[in-house]
C-alpha positions in Angstrom: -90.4 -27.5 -182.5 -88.7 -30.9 -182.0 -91.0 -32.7 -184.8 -90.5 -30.0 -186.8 -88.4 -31.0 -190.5 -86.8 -27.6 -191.0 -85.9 -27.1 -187.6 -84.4 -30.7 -187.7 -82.7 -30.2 -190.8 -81.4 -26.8 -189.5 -80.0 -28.2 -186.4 -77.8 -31.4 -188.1 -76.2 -28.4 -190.4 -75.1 -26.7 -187.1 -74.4 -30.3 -185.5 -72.1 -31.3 -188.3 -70.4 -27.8 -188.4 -69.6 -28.4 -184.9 -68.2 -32.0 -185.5 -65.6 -30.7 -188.5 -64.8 -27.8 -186.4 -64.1 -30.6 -183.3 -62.4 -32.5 -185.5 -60.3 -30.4 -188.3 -56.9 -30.3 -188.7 -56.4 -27.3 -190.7 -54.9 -24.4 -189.5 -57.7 -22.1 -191.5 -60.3 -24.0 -189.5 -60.0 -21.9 -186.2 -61.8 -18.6 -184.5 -63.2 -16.7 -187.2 -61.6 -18.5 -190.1 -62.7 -21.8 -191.7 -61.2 -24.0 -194.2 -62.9 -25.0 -197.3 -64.8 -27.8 -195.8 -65.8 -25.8 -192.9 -67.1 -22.9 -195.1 -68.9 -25.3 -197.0 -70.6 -26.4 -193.6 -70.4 -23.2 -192.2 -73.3 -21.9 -195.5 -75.4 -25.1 -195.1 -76.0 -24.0 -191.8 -76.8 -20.9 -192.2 -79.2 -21.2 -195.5 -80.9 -23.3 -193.4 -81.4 -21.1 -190.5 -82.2 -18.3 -192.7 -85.0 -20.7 -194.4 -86.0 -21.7 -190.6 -86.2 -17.7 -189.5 -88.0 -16.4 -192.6 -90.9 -19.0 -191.8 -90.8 -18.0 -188.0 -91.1 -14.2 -189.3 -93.7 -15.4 -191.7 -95.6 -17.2 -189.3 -95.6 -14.2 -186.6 -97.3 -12.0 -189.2 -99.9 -13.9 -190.3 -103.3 -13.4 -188.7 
């Protein structure tokens, strides 16, 4: 996994989430809530793990 793009890619998104999380000021930007930079972060990561998942899944049901 560790030379793989996607997976890379995938794990920066949740790497600089984590960072602006570490390192926001915002009140919003706490628990469950996010401010606007963090919820910008926040779907990066995600559309990326979704696009990293769907090719696991893919992968798993091809013979």
């Amino acid at each position: 996994m560790p030379n793989d793009r996607l997976y890379q890619r995938y794990m920066d998104a949740l790497r600089t989430y984590r960072d602006h999380r570490a390192a926001c000021t915002d009140s919003r930007c706490g628990g469950s809530g996010r401010c606007p930079d963090g919820e910008r972060l926040w779907i990066e990561f995600t559309r990326r793990q979704d696009a990293y998942m769907r090719r696991i899944r893919n992968r798993r049901n091809t013979p």
